[in-house]
C-alpha positions as CSV (number, residue, x, y, z in Angstrom):
1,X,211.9,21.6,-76.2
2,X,211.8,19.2,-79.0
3,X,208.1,17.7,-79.9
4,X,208.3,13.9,-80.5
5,X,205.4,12.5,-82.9
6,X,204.0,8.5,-82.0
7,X,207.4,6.7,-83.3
8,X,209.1,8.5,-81.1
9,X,207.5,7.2,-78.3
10,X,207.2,4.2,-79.2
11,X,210.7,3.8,-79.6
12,X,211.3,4.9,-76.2
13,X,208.3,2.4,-75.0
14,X,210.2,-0.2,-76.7
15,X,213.8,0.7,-76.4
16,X,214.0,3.5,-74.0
17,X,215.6,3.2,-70.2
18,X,215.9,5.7,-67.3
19,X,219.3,5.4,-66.9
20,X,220.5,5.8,-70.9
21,X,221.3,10.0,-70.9
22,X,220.4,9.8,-74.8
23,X,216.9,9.3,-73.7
24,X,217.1,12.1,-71.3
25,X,215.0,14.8,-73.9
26,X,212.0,12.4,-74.7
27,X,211.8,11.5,-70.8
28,X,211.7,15.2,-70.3
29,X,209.0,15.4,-73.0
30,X,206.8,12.9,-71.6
31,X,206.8,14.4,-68.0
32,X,205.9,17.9,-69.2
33,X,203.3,17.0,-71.9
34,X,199.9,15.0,-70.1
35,X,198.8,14.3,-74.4
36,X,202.4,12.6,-74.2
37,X,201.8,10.9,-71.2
38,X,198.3,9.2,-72.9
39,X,200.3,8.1,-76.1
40,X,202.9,6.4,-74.1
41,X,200.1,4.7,-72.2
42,X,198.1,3.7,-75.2
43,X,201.4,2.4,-77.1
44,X,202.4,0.9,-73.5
45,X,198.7,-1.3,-73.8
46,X,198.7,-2.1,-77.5
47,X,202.4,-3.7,-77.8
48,X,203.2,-7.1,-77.1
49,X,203.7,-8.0,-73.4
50,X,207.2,-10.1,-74.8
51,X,208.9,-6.5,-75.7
52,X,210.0,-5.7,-72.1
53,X,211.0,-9.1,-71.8
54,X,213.1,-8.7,-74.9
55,X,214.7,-5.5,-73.5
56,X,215.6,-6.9,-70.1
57,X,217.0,-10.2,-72.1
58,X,219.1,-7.5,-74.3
59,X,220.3,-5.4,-71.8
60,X,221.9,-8.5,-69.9
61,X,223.2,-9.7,-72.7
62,X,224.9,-6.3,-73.6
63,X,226.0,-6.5,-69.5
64,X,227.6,-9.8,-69.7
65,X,229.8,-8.8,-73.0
66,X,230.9,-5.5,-71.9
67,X,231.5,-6.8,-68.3
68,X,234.9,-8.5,-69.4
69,X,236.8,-6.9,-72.1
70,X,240.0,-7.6,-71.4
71,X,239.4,-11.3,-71.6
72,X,237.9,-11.3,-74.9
73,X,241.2,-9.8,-75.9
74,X,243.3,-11.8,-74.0
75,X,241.6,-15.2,-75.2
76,X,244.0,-17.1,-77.9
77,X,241.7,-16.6,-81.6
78,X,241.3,-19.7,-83.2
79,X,239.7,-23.0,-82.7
80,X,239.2,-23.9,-79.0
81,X,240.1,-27.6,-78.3
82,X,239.4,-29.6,-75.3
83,X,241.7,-32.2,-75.4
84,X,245.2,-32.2,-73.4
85,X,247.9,-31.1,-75.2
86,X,250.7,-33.7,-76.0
87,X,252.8,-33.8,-78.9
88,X,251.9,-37.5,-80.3
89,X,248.2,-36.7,-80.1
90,X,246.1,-35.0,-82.3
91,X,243.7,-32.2,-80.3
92,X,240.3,-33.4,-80.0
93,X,237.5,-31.0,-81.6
94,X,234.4,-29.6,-79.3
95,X,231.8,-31.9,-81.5
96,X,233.8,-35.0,-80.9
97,X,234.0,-34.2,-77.1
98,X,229.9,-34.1,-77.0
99,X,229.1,-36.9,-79.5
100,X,231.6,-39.5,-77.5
101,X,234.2,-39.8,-80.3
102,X,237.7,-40.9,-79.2
């Protein structure tokens, strides 16, 4: 078994899940090693309470842009426009649709 020094930890405190398999080694670490378990307590106590905010805010944001791939590909690239398409009229940006602008 691998020893993991206090960055290690702390990058699992900070970035680490239980359901990732990458972090499947360090988890293992922490569970067999009670000095381990302290650290990750300590570094647990002295980060900012916002970090596992911050993780849950990334990890939904990762969820929602995986969630659809196919759409993302499937989207036309380009501008978007907003206005109805006609042939005599020309397509109305996204900027002129929020400020009013006709």
């Amino acid at each position: 078994m691998a020893n993991f020094d206090r960055i290690d930890l702390m990058n699992f405190v900070k970035y680490g899940n239980d359901f990732d398999d990458q972090w499947d080694e360090i988890r293992n670490y922490i569970k067999s090693n009670p000095t381990a378990q302290k650290e990750v307590e300590d570094i647990k106590k002295s980060l900012p309470q916002t970090s596992s905010y911050n993780r849950k805010r990334m990890e939904s944001f990762e969820r929602t842009n995986t969630e659809s791939p196919s759409e993302s590909s499937a989207s036309p690239s380009g501008p978007q426009t907003y206005a109805p398409s006609s042939s005599n009229s020309e397509p109305k940006k996204w900027w002129s649709k929020l400020l009013g602008d006709d």
